[in-house]
MDTraj code that builds the backbone (N, CA, C; nanometers):
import mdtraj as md
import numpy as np

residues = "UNK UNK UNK UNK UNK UNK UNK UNK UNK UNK UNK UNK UNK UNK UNK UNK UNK UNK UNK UNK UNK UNK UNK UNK UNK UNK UNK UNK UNK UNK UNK UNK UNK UNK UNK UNK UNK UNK UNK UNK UNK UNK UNK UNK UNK UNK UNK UNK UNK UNK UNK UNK UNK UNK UNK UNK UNK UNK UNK UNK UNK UNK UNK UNK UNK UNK UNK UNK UNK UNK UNK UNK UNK UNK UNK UNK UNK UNK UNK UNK UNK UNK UNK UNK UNK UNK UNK UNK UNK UNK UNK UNK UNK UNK UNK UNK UNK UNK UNK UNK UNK UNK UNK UNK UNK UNK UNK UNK UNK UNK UNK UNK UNK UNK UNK UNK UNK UNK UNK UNK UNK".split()
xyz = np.array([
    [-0.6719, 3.1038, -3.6144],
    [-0.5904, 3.0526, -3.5059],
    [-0.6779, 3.0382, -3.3813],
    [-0.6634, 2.9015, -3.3261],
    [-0.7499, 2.9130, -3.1329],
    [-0.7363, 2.9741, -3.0897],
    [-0.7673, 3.0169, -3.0198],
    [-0.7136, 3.1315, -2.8709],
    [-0.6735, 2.9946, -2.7861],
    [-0.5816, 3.0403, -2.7091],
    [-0.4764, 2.9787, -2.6377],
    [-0.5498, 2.9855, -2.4624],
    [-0.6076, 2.8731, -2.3850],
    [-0.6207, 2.8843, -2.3009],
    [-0.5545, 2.9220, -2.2160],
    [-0.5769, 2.9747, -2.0908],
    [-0.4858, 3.0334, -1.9604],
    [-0.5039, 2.9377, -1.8869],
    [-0.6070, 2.8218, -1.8490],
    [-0.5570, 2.6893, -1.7353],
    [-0.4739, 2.6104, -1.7975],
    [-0.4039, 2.5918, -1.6848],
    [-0.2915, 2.4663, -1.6842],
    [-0.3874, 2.3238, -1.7148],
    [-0.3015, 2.2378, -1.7937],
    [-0.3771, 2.0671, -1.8021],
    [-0.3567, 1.9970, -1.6478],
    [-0.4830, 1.9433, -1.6649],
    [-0.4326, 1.8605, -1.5352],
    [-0.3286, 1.7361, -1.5372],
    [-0.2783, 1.7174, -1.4506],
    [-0.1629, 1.6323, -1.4255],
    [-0.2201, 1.5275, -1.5162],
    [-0.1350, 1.4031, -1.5240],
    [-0.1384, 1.2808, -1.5625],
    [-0.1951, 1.2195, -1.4701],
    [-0.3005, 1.1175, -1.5037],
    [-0.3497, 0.9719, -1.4394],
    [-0.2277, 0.9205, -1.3467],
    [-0.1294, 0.8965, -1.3835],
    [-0.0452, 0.8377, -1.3262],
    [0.0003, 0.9667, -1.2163],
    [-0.0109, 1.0715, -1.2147],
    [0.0851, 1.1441, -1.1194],
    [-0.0468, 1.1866, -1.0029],
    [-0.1530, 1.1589, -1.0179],
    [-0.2675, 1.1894, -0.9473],
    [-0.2567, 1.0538, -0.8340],
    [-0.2607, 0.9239, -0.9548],
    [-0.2735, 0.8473, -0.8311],
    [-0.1195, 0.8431, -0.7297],
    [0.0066, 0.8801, -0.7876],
    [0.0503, 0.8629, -0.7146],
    [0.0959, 0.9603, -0.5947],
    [-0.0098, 1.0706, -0.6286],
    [0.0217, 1.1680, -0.5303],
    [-0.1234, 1.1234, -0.4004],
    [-0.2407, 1.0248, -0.4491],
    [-0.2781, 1.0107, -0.4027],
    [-0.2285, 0.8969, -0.3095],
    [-0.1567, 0.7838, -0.3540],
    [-0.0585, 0.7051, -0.2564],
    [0.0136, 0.7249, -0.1308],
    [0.0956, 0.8679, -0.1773],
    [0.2045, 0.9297, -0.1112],
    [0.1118, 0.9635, -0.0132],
    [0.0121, 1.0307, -0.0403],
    [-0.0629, 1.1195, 0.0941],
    [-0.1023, 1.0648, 0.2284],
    [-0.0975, 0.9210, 0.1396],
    [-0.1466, 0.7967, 0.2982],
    [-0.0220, 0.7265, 0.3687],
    [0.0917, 0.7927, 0.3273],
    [0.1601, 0.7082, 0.3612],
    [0.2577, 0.7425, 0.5361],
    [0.2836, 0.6385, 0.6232],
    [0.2828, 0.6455, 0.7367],
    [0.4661, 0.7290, 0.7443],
    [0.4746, 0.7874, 0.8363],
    [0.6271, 0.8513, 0.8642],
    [0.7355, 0.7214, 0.8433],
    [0.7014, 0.6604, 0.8959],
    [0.7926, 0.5526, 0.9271],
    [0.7592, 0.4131, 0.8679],
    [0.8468, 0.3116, 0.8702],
    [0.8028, 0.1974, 0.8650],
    [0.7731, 0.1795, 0.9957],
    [0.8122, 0.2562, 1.0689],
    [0.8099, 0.1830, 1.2021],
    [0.6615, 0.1805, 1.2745],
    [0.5699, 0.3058, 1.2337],
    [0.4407, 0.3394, 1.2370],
    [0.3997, 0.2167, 1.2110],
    [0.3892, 0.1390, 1.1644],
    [0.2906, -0.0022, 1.1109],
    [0.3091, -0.0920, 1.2503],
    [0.2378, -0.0851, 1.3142],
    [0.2323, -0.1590, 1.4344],
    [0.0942, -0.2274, 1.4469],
    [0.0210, -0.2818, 1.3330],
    [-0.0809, -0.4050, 1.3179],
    [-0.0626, -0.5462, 1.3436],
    [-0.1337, -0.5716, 1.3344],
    [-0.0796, -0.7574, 1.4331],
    [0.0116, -0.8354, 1.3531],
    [0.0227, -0.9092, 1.4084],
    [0.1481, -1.0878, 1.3454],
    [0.0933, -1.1874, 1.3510],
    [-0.0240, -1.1926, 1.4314],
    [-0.1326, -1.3230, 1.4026],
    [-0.2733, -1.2661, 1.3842],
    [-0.3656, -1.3760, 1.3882],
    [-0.4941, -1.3943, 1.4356],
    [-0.5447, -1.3121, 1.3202],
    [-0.6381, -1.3507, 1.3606],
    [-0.8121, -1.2731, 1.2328],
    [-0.8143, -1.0900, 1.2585],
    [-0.8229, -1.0482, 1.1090],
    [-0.8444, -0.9245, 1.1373],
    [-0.9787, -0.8983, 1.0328],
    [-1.0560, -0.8062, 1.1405],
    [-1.1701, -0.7714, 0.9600],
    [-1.1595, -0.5918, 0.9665],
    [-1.1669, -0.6214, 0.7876],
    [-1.1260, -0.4868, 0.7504],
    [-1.2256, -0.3989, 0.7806],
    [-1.2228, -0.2407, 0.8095],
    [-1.3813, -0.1660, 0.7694],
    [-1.4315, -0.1854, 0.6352],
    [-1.5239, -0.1296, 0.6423],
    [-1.6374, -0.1265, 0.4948],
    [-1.5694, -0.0699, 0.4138],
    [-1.4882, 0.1204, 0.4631],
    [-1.3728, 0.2064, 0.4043],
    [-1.2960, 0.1126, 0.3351],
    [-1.2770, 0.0175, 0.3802],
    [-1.1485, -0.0693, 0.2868],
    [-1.1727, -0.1811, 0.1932],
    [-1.2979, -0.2616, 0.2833],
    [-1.3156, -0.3606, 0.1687],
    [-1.4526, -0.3551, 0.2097],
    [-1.5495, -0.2974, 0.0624],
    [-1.6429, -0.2775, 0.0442],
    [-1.7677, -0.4069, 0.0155],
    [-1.6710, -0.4801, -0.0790],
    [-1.7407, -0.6249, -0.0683],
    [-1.6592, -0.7615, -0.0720],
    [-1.6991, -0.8376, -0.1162],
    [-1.6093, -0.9512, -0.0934],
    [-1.5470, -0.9811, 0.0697],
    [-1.4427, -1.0252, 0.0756],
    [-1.3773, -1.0450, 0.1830],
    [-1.3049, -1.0002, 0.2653],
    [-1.3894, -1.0032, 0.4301],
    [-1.3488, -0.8756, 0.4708],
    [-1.2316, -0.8990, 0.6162],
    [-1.2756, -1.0612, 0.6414],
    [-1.2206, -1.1254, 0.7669],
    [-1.0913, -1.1916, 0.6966],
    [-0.9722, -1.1905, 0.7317],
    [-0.8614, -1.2426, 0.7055],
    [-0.7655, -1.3202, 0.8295],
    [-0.7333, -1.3874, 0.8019],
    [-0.6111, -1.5000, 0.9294],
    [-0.4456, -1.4691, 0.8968],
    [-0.4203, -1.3954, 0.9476],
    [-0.2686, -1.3233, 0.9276],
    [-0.1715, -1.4674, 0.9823],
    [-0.2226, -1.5818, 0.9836],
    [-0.1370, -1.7003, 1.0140],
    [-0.1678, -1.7823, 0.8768],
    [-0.2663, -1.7509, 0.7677],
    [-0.2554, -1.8000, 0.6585],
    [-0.1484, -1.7378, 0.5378],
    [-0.0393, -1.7977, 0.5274],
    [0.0093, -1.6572, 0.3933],
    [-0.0173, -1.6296, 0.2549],
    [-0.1614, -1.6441, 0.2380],
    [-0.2187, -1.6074, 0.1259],
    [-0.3570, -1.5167, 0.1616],
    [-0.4139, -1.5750, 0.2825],
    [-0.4839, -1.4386, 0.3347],
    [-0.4073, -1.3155, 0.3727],
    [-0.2860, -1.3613, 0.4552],
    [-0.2331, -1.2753, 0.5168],
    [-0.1934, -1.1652, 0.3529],
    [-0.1343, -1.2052, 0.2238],
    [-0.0925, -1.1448, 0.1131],
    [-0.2028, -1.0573, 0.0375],
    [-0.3421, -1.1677, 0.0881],
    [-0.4627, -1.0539, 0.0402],
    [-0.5033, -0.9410, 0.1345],
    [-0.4584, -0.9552, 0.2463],
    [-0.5035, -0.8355, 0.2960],
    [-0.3891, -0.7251, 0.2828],
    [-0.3277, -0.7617, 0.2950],
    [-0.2100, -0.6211, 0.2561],
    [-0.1934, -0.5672, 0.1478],
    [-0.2578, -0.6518, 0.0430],
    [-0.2931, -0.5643, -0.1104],
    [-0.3483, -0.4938, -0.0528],
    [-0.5018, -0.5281, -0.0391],
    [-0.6081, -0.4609, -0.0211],
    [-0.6073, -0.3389, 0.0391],
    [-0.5200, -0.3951, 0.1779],
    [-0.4831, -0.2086, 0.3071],
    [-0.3940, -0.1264, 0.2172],
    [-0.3173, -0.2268, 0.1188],
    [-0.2007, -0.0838, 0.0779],
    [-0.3063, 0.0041, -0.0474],
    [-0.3579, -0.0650, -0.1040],
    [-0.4863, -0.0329, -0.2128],
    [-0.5781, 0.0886, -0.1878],
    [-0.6281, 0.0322, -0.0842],
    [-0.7562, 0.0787, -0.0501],
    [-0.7713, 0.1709, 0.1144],
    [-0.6506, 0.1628, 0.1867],
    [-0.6612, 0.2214, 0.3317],
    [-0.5667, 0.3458, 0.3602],
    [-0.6608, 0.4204, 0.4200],
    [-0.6147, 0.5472, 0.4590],
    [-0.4956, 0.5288, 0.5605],
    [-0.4218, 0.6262, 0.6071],
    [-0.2962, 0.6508, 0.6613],
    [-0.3294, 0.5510, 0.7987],
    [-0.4435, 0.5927, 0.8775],
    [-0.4811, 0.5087, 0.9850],
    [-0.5374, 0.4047, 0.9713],
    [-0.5507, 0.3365, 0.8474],
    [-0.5544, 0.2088, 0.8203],
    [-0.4413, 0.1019, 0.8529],
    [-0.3379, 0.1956, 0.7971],
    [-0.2108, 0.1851, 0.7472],
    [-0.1437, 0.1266, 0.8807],
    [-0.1701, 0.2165, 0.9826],
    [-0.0463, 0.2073, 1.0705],
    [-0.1259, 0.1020, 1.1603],
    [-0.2808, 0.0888, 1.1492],
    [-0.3024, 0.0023, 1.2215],
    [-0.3182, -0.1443, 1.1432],
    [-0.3424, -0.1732, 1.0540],
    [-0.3767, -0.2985, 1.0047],
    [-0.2511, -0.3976, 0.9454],
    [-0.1450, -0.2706, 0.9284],
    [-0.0079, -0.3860, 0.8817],
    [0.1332, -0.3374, 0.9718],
    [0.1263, -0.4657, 0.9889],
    [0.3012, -0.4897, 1.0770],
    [0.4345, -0.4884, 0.9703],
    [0.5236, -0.3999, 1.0775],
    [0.6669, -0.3703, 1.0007],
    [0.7120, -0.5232, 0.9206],
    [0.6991, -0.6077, 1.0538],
    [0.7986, -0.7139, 1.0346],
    [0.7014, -0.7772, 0.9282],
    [0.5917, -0.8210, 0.8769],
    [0.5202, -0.8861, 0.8313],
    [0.5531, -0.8129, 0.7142],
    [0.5211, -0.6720, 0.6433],
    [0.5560, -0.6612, 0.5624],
    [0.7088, -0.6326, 0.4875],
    [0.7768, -0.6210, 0.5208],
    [0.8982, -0.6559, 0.5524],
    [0.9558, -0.7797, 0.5019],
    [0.8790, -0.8609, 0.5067],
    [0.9053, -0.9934, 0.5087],
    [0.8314, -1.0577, 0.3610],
    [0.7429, -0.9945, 0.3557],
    [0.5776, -1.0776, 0.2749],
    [0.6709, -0.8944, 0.0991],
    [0.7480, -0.7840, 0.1632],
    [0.7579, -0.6993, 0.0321],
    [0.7920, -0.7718, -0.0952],
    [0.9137, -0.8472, -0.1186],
    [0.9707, -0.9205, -0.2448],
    [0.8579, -0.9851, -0.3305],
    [0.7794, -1.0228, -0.2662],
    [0.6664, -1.0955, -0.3221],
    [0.5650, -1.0057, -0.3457],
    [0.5244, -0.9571, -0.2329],
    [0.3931, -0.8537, -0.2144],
    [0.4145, -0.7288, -0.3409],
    [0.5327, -0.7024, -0.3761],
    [0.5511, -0.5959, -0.4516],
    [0.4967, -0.5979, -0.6018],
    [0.5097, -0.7558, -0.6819],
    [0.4724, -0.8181, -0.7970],
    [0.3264, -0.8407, -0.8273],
    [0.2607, -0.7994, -0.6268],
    [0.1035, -0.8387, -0.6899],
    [0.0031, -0.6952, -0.6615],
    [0.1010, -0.6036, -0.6367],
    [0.0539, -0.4267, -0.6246],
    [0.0847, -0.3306, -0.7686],
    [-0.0141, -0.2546, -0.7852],
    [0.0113, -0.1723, -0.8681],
    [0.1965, -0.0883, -0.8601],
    [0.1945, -0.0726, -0.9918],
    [0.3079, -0.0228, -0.9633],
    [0.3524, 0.1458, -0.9126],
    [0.2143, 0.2178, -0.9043],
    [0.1996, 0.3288, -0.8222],
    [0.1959, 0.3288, -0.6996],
    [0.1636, 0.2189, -0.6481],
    [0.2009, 0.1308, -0.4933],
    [0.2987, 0.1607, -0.4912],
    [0.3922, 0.0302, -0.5513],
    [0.4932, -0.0120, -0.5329],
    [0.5845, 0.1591, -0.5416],
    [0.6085, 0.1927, -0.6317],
    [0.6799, 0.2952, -0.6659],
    [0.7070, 0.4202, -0.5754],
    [0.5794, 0.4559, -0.4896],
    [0.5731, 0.5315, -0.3975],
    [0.6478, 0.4823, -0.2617],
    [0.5494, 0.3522, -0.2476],
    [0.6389, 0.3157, -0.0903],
    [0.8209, 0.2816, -0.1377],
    [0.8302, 0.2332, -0.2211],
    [1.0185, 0.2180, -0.2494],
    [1.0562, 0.3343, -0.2343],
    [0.9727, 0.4231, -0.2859],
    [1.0973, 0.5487, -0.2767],
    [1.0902, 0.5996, -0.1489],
    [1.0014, 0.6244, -0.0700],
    [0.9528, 0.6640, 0.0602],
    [1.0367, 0.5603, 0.0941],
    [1.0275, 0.4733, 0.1378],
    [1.1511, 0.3673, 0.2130],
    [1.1950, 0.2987, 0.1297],
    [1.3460, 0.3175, 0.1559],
    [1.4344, 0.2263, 0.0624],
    [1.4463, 0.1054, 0.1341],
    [1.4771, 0.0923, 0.2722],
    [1.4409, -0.0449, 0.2723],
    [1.3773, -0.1303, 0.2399],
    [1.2705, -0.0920, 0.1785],
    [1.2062, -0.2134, 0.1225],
    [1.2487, -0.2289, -0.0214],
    [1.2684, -0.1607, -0.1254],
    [1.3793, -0.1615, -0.2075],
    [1.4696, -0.2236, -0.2485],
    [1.5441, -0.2278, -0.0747],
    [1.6870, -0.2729, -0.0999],
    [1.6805, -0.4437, -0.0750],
    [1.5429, -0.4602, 0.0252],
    [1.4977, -0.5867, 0.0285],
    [1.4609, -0.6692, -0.1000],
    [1.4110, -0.6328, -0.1717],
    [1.3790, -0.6640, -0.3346],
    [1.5140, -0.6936, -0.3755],
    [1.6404, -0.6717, -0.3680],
    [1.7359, -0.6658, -0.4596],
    [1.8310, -0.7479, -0.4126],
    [1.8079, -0.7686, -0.2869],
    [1.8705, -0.8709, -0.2079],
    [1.8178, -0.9961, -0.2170],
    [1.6514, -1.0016, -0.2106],
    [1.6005, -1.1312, -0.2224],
    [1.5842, -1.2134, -0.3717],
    [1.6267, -1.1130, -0.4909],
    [1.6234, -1.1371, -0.6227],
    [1.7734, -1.2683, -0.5949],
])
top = md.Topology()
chain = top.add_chain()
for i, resn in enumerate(residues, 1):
    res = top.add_residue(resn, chain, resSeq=i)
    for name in ("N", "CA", "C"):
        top.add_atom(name, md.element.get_by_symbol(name[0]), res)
traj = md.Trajectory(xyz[None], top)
């Protein structure tokens, strides 16, 4: 017979990242006070290569950068690089092109955005 280890398994893949999600995430929606227009460039912290300058008046840049901040940016990324109303607006869509450990965390953390999904279906 094995002998029976005394550590616990570590969590699941899935419950790691989404505890790593949760940890960045801002009090409020209301915390997101990042712009509604004009060019923003990300830090290096966020987007390491590729594209880093975005036009929040294009809505397909504007959709790549908010993957990317919800992806890849820390809490003070967060509150500075994306706007309530913008995402808010850009979630119904934005939600289909985020992981679903994204998605899953911020819905439950705010149901408004949630309830926005179910309305705009």
């Amino acid at each position: 017979m094995a002998p029976q280890s005394s550590h616990a398994s570590p969590p699941p893949a899935a419950e790691v990242l989404r505890q790593r999600y949760a940890g960045r995430l801002p009090s409020s929606l209301g915390d997101l006070r990042g712009p509604q227009h004009g060019q923003v460039q990300l830090p290096l912290h966020v987007a390491w290569s590729g594209l880093r300058t975005y036009d929040l008046d294009q809505p397909r840049q504007r959709m790549s950068l908010y993957r990317t901040v919800l992806a890849e940016g820390q809490r003070d990324d967060l509150v500075t690089l994306l706007n309530q109303d913008l995402l808010l607006a850009q979630w119904p869509v934005l939600r289909t092109l985020i992981s679903r450990h994204i998605r899953r965390v911020w819905e439950d953390a705010f149901p408004t955005l949630a309830s926005r999904t179910s309305t705009a279906a």
